[in-house]
MIDO-949090 format. One record per residue: residue number from 1; residue in three letters; x, y, z of N, C-alpha, C in turn. Coordinates in Angstrom, 2 decimals, padded with zeros to 5 digits. Layout:
BEGIN
NUM / ALA / X / Y / Z / X / Y / Z / X / Y / Z
...
This chain:
BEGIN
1 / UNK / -037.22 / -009.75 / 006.31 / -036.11 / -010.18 / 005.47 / -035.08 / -009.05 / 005.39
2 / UNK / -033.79 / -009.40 / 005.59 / -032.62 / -008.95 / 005.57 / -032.69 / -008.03 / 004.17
3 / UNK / -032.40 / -006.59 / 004.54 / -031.68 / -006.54 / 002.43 / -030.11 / -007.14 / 002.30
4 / UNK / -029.91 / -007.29 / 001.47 / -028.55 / -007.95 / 000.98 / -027.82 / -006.33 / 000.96
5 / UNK / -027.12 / -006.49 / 001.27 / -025.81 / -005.04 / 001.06 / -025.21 / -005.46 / -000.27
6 / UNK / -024.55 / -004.22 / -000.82 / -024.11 / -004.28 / -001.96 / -022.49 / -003.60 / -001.88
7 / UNK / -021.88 / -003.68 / -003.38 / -020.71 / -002.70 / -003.33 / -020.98 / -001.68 / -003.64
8 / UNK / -022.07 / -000.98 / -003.97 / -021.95 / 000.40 / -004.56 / -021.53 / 000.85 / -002.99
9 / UNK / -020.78 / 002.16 / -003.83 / -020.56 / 003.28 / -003.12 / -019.42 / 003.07 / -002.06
10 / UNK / -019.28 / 001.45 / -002.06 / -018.07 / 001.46 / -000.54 / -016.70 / 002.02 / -000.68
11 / UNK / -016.15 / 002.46 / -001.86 / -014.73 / 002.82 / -001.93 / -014.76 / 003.90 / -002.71
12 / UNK / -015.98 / 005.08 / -002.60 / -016.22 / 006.42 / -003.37 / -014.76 / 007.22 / -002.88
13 / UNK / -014.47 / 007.02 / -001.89 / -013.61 / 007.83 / -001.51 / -011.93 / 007.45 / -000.64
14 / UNK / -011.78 / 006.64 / -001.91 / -010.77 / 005.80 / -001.71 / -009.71 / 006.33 / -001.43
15 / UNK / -009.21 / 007.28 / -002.82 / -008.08 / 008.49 / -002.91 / -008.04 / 009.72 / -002.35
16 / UNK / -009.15 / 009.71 / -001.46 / -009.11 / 010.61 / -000.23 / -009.09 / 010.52 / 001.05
17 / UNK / -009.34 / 009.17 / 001.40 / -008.49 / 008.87 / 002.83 / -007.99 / 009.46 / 003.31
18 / UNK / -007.95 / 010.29 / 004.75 / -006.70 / 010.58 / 005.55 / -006.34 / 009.81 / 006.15
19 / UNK / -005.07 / 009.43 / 005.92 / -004.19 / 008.63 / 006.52 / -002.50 / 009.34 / 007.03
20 / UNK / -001.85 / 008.69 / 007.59 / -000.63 / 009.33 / 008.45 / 000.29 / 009.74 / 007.07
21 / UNK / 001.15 / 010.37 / 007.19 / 001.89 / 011.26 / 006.03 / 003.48 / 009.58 / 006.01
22 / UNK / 003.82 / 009.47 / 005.14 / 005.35 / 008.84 / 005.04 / 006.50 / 009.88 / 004.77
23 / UNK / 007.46 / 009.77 / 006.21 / 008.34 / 010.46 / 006.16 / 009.96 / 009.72 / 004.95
24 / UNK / 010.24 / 010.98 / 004.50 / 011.38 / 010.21 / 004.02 / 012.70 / 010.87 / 004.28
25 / UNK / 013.98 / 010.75 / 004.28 / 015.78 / 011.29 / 004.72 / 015.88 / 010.96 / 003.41
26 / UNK / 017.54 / 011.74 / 003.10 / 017.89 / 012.30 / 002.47 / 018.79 / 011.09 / 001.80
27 / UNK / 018.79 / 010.74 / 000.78 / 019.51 / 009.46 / -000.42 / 021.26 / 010.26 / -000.41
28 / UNK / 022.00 / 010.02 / -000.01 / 023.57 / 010.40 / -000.10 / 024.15 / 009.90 / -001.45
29 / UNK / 023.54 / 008.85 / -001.78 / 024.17 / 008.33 / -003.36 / 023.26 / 007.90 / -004.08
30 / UNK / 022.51 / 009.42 / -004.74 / 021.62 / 009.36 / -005.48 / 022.47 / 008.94 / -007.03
31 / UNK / 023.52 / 009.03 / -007.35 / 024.24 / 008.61 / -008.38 / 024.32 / 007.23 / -008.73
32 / UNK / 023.88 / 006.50 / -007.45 / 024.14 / 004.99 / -007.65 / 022.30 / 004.47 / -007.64
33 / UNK / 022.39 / 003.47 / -008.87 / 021.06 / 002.64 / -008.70 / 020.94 / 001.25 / -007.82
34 / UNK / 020.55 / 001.64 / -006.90 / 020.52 / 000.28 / -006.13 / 018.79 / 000.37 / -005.62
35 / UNK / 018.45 / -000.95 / -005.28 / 017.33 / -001.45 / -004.94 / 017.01 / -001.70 / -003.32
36 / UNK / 016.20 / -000.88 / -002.82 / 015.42 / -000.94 / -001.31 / 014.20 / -002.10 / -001.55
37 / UNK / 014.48 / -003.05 / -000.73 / 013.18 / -004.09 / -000.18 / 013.21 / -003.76 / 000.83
38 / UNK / 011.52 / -004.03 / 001.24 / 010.93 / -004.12 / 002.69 / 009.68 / -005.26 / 002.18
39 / UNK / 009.19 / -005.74 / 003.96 / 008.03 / -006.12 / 003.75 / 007.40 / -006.23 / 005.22
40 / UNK / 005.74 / -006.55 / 005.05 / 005.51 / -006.88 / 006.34 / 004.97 / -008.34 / 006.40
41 / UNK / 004.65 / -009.17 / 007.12 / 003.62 / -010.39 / 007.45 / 002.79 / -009.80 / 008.12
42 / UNK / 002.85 / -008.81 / 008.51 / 001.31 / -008.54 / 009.77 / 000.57 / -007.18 / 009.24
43 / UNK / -000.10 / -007.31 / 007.93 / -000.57 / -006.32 / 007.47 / -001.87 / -006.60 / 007.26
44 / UNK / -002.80 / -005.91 / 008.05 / -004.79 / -006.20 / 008.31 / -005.44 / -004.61 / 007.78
45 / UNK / -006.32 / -004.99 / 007.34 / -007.29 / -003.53 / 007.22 / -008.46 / -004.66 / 007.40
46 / UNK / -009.83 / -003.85 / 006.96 / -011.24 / -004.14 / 006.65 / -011.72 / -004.31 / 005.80
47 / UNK / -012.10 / -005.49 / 005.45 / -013.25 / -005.97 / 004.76 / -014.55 / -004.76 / 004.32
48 / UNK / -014.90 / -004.69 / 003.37 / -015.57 / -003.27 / 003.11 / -017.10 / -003.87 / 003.09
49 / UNK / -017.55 / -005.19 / 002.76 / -018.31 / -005.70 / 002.16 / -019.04 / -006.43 / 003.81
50 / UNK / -017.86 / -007.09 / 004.78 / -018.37 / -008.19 / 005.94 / -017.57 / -007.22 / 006.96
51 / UNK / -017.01 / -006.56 / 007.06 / -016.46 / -006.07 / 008.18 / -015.79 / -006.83 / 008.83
52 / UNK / -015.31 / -007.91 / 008.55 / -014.27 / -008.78 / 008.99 / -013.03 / -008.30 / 008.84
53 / UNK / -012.07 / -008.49 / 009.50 / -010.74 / -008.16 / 009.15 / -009.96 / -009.26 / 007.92
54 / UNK / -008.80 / -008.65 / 007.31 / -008.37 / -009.56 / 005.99 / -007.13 / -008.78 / 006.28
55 / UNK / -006.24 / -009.91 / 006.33 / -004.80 / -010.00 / 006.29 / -003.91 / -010.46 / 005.34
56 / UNK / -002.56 / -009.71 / 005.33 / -001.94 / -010.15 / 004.53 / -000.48 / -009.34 / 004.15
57 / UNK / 000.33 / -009.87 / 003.25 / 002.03 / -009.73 / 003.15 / 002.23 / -008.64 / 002.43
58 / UNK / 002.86 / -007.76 / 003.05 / 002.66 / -006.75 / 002.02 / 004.67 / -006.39 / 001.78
59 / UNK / 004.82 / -006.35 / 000.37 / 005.97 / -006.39 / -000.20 / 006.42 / -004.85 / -000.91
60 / UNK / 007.19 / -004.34 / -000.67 / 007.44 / -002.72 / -001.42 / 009.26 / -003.16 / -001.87
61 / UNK / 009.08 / -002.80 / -003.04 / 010.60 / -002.83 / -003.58 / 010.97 / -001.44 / -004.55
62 / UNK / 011.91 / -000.74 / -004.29 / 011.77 / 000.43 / -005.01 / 012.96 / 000.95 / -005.65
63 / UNK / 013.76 / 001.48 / -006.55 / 015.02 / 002.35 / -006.48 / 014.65 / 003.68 / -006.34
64 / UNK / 015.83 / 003.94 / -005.47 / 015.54 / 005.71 / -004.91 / 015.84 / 006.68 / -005.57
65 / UNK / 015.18 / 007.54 / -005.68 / 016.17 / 009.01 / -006.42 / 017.03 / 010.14 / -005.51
66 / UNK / 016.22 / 010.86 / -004.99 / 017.28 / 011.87 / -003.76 / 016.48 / 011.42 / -002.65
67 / UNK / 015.54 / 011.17 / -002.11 / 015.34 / 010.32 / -000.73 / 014.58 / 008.77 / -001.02
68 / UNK / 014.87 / 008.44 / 000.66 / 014.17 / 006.96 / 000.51 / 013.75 / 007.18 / 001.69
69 / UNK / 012.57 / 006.16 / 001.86 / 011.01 / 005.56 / 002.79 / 011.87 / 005.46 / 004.47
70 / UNK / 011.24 / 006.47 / 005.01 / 011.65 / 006.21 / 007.04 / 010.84 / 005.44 / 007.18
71 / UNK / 011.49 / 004.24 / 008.14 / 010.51 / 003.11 / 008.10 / 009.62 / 003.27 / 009.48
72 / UNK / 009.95 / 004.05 / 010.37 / 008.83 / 004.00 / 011.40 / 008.15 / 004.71 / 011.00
73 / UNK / 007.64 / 005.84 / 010.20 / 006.64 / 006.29 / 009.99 / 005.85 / 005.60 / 008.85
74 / UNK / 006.46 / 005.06 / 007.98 / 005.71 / 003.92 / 006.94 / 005.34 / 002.86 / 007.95
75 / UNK / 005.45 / 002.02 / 008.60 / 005.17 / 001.14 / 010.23 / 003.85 / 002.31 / 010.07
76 / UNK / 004.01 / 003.12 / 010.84 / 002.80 / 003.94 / 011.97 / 001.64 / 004.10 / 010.23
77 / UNK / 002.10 / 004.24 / 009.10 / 001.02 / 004.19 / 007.94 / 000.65 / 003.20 / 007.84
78 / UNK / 000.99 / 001.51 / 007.53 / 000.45 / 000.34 / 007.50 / -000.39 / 000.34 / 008.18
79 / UNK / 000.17 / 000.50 / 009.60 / -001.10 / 000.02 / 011.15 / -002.10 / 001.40 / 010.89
80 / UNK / -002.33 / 002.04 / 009.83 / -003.75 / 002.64 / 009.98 / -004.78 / 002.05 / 009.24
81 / UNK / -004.28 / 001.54 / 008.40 / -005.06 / 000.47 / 007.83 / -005.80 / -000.49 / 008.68
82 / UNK / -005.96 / -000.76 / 009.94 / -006.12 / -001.69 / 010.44 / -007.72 / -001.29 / 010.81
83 / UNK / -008.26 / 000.00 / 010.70 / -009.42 / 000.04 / 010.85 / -010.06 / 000.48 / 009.39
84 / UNK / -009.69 / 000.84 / 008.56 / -010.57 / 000.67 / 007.42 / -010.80 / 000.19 / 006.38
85 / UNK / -011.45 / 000.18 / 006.07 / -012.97 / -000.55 / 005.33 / -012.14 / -000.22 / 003.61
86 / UNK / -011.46 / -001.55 / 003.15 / -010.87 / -001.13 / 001.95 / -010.35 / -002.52 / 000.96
87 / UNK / -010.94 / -002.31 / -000.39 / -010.88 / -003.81 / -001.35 / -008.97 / -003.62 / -001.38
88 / UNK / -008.89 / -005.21 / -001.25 / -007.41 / -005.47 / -001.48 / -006.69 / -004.56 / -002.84
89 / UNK / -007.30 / -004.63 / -003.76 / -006.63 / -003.97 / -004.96 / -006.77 / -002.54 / -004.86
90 / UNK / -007.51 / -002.00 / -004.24 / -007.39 / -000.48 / -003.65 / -006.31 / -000.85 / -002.81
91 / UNK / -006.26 / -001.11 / -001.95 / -005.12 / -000.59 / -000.51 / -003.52 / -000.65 / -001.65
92 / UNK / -003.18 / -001.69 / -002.51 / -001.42 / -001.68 / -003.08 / -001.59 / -000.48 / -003.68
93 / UNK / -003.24 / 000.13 / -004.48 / -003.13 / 000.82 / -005.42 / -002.79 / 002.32 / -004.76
94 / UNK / -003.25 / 002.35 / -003.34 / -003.32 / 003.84 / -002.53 / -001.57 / 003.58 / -002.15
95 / UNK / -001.00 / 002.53 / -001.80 / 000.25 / 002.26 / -001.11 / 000.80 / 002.90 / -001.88
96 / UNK / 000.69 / 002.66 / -003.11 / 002.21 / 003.10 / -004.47 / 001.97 / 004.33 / -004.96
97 / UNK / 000.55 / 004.59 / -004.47 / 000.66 / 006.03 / -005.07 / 001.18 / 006.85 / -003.59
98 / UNK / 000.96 / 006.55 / -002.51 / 001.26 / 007.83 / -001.26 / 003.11 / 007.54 / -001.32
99 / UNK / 003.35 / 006.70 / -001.22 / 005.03 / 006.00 / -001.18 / 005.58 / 006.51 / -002.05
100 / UNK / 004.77 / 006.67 / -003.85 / 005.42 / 007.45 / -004.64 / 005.32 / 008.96 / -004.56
101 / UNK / 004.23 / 009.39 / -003.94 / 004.35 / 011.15 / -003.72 / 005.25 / 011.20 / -002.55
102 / UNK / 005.34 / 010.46 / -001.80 / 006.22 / 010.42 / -000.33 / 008.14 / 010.56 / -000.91
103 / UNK / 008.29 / 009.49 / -001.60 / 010.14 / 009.38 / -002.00 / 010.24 / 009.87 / -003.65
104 / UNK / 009.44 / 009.84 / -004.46 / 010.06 / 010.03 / -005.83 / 011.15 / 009.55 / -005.85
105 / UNK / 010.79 / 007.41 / -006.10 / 011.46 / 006.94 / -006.92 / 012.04 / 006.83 / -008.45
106 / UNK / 012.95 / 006.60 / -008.98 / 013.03 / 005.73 / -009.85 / 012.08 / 004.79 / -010.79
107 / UNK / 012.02 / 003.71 / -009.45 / 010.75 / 002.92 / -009.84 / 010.13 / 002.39 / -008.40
108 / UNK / 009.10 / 001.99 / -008.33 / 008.28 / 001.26 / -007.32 / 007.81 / 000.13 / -007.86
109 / UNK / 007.29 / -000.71 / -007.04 / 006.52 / -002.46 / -007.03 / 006.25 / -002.46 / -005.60
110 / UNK / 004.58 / -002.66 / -005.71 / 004.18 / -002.87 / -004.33 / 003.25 / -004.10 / -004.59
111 / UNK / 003.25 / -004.94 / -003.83 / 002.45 / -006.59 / -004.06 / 002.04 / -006.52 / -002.46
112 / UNK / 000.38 / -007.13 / -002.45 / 000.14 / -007.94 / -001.44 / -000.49 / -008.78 / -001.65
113 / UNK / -000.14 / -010.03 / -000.77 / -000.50 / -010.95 / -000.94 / -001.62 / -011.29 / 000.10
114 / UNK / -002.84 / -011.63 / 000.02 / -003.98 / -012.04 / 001.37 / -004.48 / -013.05 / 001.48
115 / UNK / -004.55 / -013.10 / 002.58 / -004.65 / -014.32 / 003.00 / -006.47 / -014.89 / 002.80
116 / UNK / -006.18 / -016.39 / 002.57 / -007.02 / -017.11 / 002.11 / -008.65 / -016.49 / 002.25
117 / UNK / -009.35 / -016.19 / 001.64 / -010.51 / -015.55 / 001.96 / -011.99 / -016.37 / 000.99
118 / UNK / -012.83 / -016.77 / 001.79 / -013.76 / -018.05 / 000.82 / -012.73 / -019.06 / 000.02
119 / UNK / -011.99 / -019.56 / 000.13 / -011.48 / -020.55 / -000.78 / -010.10 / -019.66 / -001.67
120 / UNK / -010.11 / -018.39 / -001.70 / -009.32 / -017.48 / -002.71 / -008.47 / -016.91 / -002.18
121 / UNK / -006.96 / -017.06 / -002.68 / -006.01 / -016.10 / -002.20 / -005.75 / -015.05 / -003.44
122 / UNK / -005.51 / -013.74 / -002.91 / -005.74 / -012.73 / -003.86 / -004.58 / -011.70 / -003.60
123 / UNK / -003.82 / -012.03 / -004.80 / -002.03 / -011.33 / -004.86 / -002.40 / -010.15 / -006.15
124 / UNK / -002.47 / -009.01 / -005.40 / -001.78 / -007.49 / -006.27 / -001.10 / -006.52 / -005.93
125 / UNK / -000.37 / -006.78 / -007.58 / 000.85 / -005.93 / -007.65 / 000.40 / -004.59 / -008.74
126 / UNK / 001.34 / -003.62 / -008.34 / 001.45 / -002.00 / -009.12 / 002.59 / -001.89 / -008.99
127 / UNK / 002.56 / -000.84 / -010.48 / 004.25 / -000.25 / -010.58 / 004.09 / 000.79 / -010.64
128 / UNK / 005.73 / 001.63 / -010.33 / 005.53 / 003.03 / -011.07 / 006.97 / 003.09 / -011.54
129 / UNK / 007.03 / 003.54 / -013.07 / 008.24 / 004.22 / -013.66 / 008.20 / 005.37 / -014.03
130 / UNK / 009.34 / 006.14 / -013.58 / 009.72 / 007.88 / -013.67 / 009.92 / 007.50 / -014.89
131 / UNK / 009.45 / 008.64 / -015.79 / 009.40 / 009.36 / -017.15 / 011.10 / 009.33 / -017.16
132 / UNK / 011.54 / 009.17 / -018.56 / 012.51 / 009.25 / -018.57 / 012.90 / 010.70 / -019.01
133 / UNK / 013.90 / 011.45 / -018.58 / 013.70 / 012.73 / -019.03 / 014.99 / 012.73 / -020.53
């Protein structure tokens, strides 16, 4: 008889991942508040639990302060996801925190949305707001 696998222990080391760095350039009109969207449709990592792959939309909306997000190197960070082993509400939660040490926004909102998995589609979102000084 099979043992049943469990969750302990699969995401001990969630916030230590190495993963690729997000480059960011230089905001020219940090004086003005305006709003950056991006998103992807083709965003996969791993299943931590079946080792299946799990896909899904991943949405980043942010205002900038003195830089904003280079998008080919945020690109080359998504697609590392594609090999590991990580619960949906971890991966937005690691996104908004590396994106926010990466640009020091304003504010951040990162949502993904995944795709249908046993019967369940499973949408999370995180924020971050700068302290007001």
């Amino acid at each position: 008889m099979e043992k049943e696998k469990t969750y302990e222990g699969l995401q001990e080391n969630v916030r230590d991942l190495k993963l690729p760095g997000i480059d960011v350039w230089e905001n020219k009109y940090p004086d003005k508040e305006y709003t950056v969207k991006f998103d992807t449709a083709e965003f996969t990592c791993i299943c931590p639990k079946t080792g299946l792959p799990d896909f899904g939309h991943i949405f980043i909306e942010y205002v900038p302060d003195e830089s904003c997000i280079e998008l080919k190197s945020f690109k080359e960070y998504l697609v590392s996801y594609r090999n590991i082993g990580i619960f949906h509400e971890h991966v937005i939660n690691r996104m908004l925190d590396d994106s926010v040490r990466a640009c020091t926004p304003r504010r951040m909102k990162v949502r993904g949305e995944f795709n249908t998995r046993g019967g369940i589609t499973t949408t999370v979102e995180a924020e971050f707001k700068a302290a007001k000084i």
